[in-house]
N, C-alpha and C positions, 0 to 999 in steps of 0.2 A: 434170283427173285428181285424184282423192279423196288426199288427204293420210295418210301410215300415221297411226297413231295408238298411244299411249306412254302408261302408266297410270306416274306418278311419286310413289316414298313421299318424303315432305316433312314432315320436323321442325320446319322454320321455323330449324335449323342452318346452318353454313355450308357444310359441305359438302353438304347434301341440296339447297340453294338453288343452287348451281352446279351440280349435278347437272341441275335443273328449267330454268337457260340453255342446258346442254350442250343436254337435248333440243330444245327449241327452236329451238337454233340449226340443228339437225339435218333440223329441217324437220317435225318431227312437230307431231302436234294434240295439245295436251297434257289428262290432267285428272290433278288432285293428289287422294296420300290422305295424312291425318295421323288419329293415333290416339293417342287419352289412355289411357293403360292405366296413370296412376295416378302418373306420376313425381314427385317433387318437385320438377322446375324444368318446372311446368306451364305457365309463361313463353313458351316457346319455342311453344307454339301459336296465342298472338298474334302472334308472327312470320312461321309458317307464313299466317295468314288476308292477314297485310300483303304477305308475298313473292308469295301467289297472286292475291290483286288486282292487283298489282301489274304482274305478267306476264299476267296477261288471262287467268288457267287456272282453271275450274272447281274448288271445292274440296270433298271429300269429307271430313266428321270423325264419327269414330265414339269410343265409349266403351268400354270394356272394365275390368271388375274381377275381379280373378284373384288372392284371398286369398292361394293361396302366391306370387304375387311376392316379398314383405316380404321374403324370404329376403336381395334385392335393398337395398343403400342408396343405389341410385338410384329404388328406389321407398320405400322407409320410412325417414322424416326422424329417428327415434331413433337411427339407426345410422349412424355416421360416416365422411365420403367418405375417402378415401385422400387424404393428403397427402403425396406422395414428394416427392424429388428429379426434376426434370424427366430427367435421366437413366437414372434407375430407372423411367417409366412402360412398363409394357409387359413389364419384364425379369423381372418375379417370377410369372408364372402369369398367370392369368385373375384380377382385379380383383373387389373385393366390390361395385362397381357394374355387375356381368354380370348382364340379367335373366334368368330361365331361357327358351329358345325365343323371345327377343321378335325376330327376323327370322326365325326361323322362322311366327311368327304376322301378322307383317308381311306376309312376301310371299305367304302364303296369302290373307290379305284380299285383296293386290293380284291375286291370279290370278285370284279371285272377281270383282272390278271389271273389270280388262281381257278377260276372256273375256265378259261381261255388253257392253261396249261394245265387245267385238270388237278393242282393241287388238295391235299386234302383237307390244310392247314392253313389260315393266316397268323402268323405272327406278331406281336407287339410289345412295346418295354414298358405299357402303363402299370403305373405305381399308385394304392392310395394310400403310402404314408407321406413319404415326401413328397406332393403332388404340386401344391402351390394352392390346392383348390377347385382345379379343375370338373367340371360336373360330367365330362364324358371320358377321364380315368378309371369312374366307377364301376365293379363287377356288373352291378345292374345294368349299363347301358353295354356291355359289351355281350354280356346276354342279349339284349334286344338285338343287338346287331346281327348274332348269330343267326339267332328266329331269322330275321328280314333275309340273311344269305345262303339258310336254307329254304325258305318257302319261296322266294322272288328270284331262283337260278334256274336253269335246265339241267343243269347238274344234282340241283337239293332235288325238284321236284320226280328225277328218274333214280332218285335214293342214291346218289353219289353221298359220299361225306364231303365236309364243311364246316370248320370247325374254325374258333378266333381265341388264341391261346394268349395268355396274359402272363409267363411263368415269373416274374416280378409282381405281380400282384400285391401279394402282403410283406416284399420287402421295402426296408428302408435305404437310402443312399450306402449305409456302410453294409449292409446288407447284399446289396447287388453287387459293388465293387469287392468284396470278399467274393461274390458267387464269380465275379469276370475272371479275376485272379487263378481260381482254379480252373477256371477254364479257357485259360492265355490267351483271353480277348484283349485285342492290341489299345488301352488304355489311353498310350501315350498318342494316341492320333484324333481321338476323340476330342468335341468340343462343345461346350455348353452355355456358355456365356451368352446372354439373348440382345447383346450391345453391339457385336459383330467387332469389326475393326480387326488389331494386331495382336492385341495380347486379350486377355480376360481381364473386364472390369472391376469385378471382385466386390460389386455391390448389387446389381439385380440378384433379384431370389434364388435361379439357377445356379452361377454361382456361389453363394451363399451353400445352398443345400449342397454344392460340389465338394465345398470346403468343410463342410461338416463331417459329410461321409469319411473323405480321408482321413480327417483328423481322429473319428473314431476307431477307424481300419487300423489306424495307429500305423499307415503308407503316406509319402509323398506325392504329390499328385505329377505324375509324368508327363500329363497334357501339359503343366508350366511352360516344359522347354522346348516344346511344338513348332515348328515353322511351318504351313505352309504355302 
């Protein structure tokens, strides 16, 4: 019997990495998308190339430049990340590192891909506890997404399924890295830091929520001694 098959966006994060074991472990055929659409911690897509080697999953990378990003200081390096208090991440609004639409442009790509390979599934690692704030993390929009990829495909409209799984959902940072753990998602190859460079900054919010997680997990974070 043909195995379903699960289209997974994949940052080369840690939570999109655990995301990409969930499937798997699930039983699905996986193929990965990741997309450059300009960020400054471009880093994180040599992670993605290493996670999906890794796990034996086709990788799909595409480019995209979209001048109004900039708006973005996760995309334009002139403009400076937020450095709250880890208590304050999340509490003041929507963060000047919200790209505008970028999972809205994400899981469009992805409906594209999995309707192309018939997939039954898209995957993703959005979170709404540790989020940062983001307004297209939440359950609700990824419900709409769904609606938009089953009524706007040829696949939804001939009753194919179509479905955009969230399995991180309602956990938190130490929450997902406990879930990676038992399922020896490769941790230490992962990268999160939205400052890019050589090591992790250890002050944007990413960070921050990195360093919380483990500290809760009561593990050392293995990305520390990462090269690549």
């Amino acid at each position: 019997m043909a195995r379903s098959r699960a289209v997974v966006l994949l940052s080369g994060g840690l939570d999109s990495t655990t995301a990409l074991f969930w499937t798997k472990s699930r039983g699905y055929h996986t193929t990965a998308l990741c997309v450059d659409y300009g960020q400054r911690h471009r880093r994180e897509i040599a992670s993605a190339r290493r996670v999906a080697r890794l796990a034996g999953t086709p990788l799909h990378e595409l480019s995209l430049r979209l001048p109004w990003l900039r708006t973005s200081s996760l995309v334009d390096s002139r403009k400076a990340l937020p450095d709250l208090p880890l208590a304050l991440i999340g509490a003041g609004g929507v963060p000047s590192t919200y790209v505008p639409g970028r999972n809205t442009i994400l899981l469009a790509l992805a409906v594209s891909l999995a309707e192309t390979v018939r997939a039954e599934a898209i995957v993703m690692g959005a979170n709404v506890l540790d989020y940062s704030g983001y307004p297209d993390c939440r359950p609700e929009f990824l419900s709409a997404m769904e609606r938009v990829a089953r009524s706007g495909t040829k696949l939804g409209v001939e009753g194919g399924r179509m479905r955009i799984l969230a399995p991180l959902i309602r956990l938190d940072k130490k929450g997902i890295i406990r879930l990676a753990l038992r399922l020896r998602a490769p941790l230490g190859l992962t990268w999160s830091c939205y400052r890019g460079g050589r090591r992790p900054c250890g002050r944007c919010d990413s960070c921050k929520l990195r360093e919380k997680g483990f500290a809760q997990a009561g593990i050392r974070d293995p990305g520390l001694r990462i090269r690549l």
